[in-house]
ZASEVEX-279806 format. One record per residue: residue number from 1; residue in three letters; x, y, z of N, C-alpha, C, O in turn. Coordinates in Angstrom, 2 decimals. Layout:
BEGIN
REC mike ketor      nX      nY      nZ     caX     caY     caZ      cX      cY      cZ      oX      oY      oZ
REC  NUM   ala       X       Y       Z       X       Y       Z       X       Y       Z       X       Y       Z
...
//
This chain:
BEGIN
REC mike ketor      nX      nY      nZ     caX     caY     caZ      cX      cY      cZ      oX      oY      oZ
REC    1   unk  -51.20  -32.25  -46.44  -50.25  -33.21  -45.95  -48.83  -32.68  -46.08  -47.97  -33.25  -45.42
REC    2   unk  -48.48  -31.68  -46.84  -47.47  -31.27  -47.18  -46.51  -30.12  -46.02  -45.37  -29.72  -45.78
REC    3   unk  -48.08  -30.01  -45.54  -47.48  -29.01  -43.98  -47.40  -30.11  -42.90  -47.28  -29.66  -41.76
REC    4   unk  -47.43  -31.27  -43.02  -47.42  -31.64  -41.68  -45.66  -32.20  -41.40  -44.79  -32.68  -42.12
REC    5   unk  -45.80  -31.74  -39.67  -44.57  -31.85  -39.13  -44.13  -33.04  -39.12  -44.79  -34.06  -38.91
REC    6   unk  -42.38  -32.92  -39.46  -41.66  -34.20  -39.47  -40.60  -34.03  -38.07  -39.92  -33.05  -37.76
REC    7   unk  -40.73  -35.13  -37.49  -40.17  -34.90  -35.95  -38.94  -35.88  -36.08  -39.28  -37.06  -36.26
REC    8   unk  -37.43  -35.61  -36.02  -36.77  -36.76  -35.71  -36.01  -36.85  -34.59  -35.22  -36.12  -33.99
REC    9   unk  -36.71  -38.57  -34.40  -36.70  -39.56  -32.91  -35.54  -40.54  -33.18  -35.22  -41.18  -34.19
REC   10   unk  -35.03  -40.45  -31.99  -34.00  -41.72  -31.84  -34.30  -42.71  -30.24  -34.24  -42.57  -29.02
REC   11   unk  -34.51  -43.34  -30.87  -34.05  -44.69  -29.36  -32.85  -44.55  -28.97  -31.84  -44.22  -29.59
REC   12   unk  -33.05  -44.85  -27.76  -31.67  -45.26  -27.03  -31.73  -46.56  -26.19  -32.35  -46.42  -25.14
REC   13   unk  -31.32  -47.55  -26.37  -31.37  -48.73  -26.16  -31.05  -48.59  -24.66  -30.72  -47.51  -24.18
REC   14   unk  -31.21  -50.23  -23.60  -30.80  -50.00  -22.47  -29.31  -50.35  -22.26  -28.83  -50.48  -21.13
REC   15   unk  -28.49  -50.52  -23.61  -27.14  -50.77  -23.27  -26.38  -49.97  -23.83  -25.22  -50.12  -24.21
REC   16   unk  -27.60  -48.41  -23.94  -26.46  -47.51  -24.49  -26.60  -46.97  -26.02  -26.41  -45.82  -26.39
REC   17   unk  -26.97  -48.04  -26.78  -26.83  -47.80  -28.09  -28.35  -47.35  -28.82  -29.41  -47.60  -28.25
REC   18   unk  -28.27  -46.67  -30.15  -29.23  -46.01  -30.97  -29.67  -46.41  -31.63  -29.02  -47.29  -32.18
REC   19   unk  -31.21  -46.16  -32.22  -31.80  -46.60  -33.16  -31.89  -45.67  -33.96  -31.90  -44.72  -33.19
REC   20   unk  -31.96  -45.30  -34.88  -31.97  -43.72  -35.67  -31.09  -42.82  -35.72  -30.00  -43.39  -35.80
REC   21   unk  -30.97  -41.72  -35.72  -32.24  -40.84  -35.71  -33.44  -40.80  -37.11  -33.07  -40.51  -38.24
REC   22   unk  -34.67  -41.10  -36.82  -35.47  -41.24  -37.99  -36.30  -40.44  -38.62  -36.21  -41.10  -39.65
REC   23   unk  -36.88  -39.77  -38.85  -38.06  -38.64  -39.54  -39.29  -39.35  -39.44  -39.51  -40.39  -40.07
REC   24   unk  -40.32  -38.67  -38.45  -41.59  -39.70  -38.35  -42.28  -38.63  -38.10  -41.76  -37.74  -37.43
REC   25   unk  -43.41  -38.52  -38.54  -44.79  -37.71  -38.52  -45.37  -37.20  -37.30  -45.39  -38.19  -36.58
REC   26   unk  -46.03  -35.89  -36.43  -46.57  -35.42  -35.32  -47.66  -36.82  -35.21  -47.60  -37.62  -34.28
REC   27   unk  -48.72  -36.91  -36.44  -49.72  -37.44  -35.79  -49.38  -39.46  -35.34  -50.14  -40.30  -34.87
REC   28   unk  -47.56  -39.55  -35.90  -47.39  -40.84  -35.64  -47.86  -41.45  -33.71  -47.42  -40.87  -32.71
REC   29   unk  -48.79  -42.66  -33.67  -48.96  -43.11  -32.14  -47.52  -43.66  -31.64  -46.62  -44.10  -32.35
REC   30   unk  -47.56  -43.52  -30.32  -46.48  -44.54  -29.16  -46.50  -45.74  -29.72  -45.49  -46.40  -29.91
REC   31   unk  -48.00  -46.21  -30.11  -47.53  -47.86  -30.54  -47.23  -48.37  -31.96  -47.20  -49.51  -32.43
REC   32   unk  -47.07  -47.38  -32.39  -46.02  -47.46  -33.75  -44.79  -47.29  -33.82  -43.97  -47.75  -34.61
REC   33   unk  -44.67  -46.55  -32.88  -42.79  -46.11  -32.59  -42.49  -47.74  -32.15  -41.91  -48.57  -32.85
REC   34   unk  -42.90  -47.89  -31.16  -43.10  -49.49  -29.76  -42.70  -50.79  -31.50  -41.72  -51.43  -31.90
REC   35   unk  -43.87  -50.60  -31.91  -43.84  -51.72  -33.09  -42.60  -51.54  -34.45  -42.24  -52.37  -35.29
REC   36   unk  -42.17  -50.16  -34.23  -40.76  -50.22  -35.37  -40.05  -50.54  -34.47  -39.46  -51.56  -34.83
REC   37   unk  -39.62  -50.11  -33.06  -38.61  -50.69  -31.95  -38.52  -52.07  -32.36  -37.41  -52.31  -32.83
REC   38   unk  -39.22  -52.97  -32.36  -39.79  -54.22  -32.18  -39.21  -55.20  -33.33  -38.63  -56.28  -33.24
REC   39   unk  -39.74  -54.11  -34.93  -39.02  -54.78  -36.13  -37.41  -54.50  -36.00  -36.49  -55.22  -36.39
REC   40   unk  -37.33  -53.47  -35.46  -35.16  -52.64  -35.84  -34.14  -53.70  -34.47  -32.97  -53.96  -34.22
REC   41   unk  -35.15  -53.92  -34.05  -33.95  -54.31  -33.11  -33.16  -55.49  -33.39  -33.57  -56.56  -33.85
REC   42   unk  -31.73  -55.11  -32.98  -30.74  -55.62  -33.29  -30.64  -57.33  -32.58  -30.41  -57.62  -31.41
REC   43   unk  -30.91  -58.36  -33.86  -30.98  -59.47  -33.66  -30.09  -60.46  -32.52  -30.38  -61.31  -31.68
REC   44   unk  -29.03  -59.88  -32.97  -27.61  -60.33  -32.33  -27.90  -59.99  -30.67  -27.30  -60.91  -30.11
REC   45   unk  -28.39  -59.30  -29.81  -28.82  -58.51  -28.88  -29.49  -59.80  -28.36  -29.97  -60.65  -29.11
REC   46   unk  -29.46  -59.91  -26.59  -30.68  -60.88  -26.35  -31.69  -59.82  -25.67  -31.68  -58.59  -25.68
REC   47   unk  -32.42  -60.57  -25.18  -33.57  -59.88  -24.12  -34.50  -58.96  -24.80  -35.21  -58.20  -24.15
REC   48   unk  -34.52  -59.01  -26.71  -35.09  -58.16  -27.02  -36.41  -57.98  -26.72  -36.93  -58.87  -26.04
REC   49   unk  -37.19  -56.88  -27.11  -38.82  -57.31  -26.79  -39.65  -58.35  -27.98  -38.91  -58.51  -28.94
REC   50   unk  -40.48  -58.81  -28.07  -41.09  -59.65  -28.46  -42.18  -59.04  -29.05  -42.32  -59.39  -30.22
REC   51   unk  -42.98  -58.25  -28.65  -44.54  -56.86  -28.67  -44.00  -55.56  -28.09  -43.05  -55.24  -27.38
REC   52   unk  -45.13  -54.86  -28.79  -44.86  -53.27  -27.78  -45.03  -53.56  -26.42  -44.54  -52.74  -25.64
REC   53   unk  -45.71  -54.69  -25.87  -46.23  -54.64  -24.59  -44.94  -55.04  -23.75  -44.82  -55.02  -22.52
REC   54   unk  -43.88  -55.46  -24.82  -42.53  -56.06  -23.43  -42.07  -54.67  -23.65  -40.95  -54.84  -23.18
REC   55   unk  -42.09  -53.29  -24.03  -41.31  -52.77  -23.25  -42.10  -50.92  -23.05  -43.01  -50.57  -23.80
REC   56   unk  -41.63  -50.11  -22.09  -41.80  -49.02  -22.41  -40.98  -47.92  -22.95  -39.80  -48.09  -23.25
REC   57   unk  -41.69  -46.60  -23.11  -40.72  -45.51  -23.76  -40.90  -44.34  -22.84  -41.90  -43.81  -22.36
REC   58   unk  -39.94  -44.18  -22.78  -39.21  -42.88  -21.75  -39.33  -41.42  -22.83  -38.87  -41.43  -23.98
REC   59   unk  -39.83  -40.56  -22.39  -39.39  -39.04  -22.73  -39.14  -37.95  -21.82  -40.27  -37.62  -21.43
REC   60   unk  -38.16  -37.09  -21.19  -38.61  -35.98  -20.73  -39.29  -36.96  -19.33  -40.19  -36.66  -18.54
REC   61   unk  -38.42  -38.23  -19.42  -39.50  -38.27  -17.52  -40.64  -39.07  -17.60  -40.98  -39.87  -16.73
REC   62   unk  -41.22  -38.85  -18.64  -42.68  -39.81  -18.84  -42.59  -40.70  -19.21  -41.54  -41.00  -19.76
REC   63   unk  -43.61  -41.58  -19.13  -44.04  -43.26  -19.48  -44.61  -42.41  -20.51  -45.24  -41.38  -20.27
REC   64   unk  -44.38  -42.86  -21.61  -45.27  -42.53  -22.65  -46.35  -43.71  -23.38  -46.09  -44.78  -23.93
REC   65   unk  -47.86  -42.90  -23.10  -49.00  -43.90  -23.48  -48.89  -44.61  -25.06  -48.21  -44.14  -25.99
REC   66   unk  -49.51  -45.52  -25.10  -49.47  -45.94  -26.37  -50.14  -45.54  -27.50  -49.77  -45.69  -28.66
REC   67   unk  -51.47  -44.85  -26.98  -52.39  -43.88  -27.84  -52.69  -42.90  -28.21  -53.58  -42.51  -28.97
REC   68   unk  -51.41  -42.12  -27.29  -51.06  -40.94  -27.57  -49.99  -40.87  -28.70  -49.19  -41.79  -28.85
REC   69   unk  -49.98  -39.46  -29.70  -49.13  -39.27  -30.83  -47.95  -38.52  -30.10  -47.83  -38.32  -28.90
REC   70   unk  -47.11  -38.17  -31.12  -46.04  -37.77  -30.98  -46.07  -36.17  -30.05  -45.53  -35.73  -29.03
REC   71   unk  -47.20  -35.57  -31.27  -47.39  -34.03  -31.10  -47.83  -34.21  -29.30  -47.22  -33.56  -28.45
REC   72   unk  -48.98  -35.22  -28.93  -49.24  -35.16  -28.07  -48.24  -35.39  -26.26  -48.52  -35.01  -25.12
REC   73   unk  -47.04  -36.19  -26.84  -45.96  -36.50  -25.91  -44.72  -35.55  -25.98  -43.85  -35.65  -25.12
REC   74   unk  -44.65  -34.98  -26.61  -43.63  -33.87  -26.61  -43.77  -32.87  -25.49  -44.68  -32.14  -25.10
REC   75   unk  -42.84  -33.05  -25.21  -42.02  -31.96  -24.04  -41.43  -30.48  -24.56  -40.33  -30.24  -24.07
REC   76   unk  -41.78  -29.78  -25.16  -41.49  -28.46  -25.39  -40.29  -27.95  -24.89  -39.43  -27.34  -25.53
REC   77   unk  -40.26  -28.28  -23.51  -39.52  -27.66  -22.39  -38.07  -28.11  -23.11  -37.24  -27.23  -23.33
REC   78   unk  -37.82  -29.36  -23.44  -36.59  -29.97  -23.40  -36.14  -30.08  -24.75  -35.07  -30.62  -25.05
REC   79   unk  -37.05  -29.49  -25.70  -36.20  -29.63  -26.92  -35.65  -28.10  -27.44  -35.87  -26.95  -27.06
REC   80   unk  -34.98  -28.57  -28.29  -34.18  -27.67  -29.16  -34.83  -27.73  -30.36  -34.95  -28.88  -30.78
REC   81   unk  -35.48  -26.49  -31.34  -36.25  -26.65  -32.29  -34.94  -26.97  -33.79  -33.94  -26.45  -34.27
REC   82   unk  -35.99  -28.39  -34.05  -34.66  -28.41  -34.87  -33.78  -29.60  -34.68  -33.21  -30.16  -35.62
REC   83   unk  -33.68  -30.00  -33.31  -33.05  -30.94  -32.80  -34.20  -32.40  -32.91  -35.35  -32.51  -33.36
REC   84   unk  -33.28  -33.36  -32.31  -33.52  -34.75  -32.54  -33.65  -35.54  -31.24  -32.73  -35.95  -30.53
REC   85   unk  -35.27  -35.69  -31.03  -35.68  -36.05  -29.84  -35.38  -37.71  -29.31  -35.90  -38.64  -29.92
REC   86   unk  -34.31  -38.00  -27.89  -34.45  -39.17  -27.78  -35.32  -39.99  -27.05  -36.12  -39.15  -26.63
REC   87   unk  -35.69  -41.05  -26.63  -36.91  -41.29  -26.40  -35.72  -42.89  -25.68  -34.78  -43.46  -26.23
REC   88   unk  -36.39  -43.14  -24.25  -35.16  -44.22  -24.12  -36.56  -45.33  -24.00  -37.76  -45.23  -23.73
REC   89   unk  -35.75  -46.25  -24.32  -36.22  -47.58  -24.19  -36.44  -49.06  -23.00  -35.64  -49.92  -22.63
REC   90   unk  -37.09  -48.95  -22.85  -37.05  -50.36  -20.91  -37.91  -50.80  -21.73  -38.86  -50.34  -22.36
REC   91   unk  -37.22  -52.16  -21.55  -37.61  -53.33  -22.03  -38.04  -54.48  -20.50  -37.17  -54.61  -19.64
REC   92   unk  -39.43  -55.21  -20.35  -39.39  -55.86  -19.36  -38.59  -56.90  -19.29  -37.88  -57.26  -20.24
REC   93   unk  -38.63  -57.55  -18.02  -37.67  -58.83  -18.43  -38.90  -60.03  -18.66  -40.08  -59.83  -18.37
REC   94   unk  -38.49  -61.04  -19.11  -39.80  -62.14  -19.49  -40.40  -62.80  -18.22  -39.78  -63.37  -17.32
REC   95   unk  -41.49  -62.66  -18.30  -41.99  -63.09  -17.19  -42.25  -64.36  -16.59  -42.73  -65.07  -17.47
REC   96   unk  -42.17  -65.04  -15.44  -41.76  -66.34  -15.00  -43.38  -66.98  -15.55  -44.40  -66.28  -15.62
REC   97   unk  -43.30  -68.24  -15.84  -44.64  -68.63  -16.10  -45.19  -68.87  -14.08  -44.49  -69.48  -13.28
REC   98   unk  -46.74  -68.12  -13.69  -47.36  -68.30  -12.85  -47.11  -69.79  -12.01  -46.51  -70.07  -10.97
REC   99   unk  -47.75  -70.43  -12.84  -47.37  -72.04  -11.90  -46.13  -72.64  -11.79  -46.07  -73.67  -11.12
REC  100   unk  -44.88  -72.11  -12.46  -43.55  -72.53  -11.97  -43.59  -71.92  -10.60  -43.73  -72.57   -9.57
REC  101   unk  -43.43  -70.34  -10.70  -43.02  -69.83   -9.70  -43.68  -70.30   -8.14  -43.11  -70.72   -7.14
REC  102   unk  -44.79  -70.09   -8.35  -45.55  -70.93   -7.30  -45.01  -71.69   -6.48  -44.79  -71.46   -5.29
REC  103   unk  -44.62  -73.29   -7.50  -43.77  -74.30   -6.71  -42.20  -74.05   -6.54  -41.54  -75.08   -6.44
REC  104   unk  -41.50  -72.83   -6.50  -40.26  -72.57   -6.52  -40.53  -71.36   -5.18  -39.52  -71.15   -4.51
REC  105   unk  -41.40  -70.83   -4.89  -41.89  -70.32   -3.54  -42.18  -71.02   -2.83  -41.54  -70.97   -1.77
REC  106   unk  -43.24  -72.03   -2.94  -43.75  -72.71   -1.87  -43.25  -73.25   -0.64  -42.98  -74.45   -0.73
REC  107   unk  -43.14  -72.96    0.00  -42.78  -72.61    1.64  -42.65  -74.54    2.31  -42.03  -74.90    3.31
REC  108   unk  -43.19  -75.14    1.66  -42.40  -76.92    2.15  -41.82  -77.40    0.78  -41.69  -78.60    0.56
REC  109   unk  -41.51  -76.58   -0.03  -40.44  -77.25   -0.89  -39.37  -76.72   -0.20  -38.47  -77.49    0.17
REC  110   unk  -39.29  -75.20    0.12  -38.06  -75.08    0.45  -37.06  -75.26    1.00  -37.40  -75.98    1.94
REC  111   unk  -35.69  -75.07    1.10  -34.58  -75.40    1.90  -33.99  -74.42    2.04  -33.73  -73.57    1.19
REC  112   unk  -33.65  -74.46    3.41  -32.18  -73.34    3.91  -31.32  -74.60    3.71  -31.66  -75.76    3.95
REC  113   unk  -29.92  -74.05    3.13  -28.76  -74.08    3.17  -27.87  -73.55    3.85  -26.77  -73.86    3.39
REC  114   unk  -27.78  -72.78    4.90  -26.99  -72.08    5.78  -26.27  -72.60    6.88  -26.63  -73.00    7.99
REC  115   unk  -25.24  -72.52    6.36  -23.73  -73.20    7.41  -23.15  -72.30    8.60  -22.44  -71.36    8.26
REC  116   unk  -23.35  -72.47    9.71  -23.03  -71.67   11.27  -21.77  -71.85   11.56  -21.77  -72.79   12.36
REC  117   unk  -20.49  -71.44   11.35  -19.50  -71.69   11.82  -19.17  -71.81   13.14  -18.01  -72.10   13.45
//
């Protein structure tokens, strides 16, 4: 255990700002990173995620899976050995409940409003 690699990851939020940079393990999964996102995020903030499932993680271009580890999502190409990998963060937006939206589409509730000068 004493050889195993320590990788440090930082978030980058979608308004810019950081989570870390932290020291986390090769064999750590996506949905552990997803689930510390989840505890760190900054309260004060709205729209945070709720589960790993409200948001994804960006590396190097990829959606990164949730069951894949660290060692396994790393991009070689783009790091600097040594350096401090960021990993960005999209968060979904909350999703409309099904049967609102429905009646807020529905095609004889609706109204045009449009004034023809």
């Amino acid at each position: 255990m004493a050889d195993e690699e320590l990788i440090d990851v930082k978030f980058r939020l979608p308004d810019g700002t950081d989570i870390g940079p932290t020291k986390y393990s090769s064999t750590t999964t996506v949905a552990y990173l997803k689930d510390k996102i989840v505890s760190l995020w900054p309260h004060e903030r709205e729209n945070g995620p709720k589960t790993i499932n409200d948001m994804k993680l960006i590396h190097a271009g990829k959606i990164l899976e949730n069951n894949k580890t660290l060692a396994e999502s790393r991009s070689l190409v783009s790091e600097i050995p040594g350096g401090v990998i960021v990993m960005h963060v999209v968060v979904r937006p909350p999703m409309a409940d099904k049967n609102s939206e429905k009646s807020q589409n529905s095609p004889e509730k609706s109204s045009c409003s449009c004034t023809i000068l």
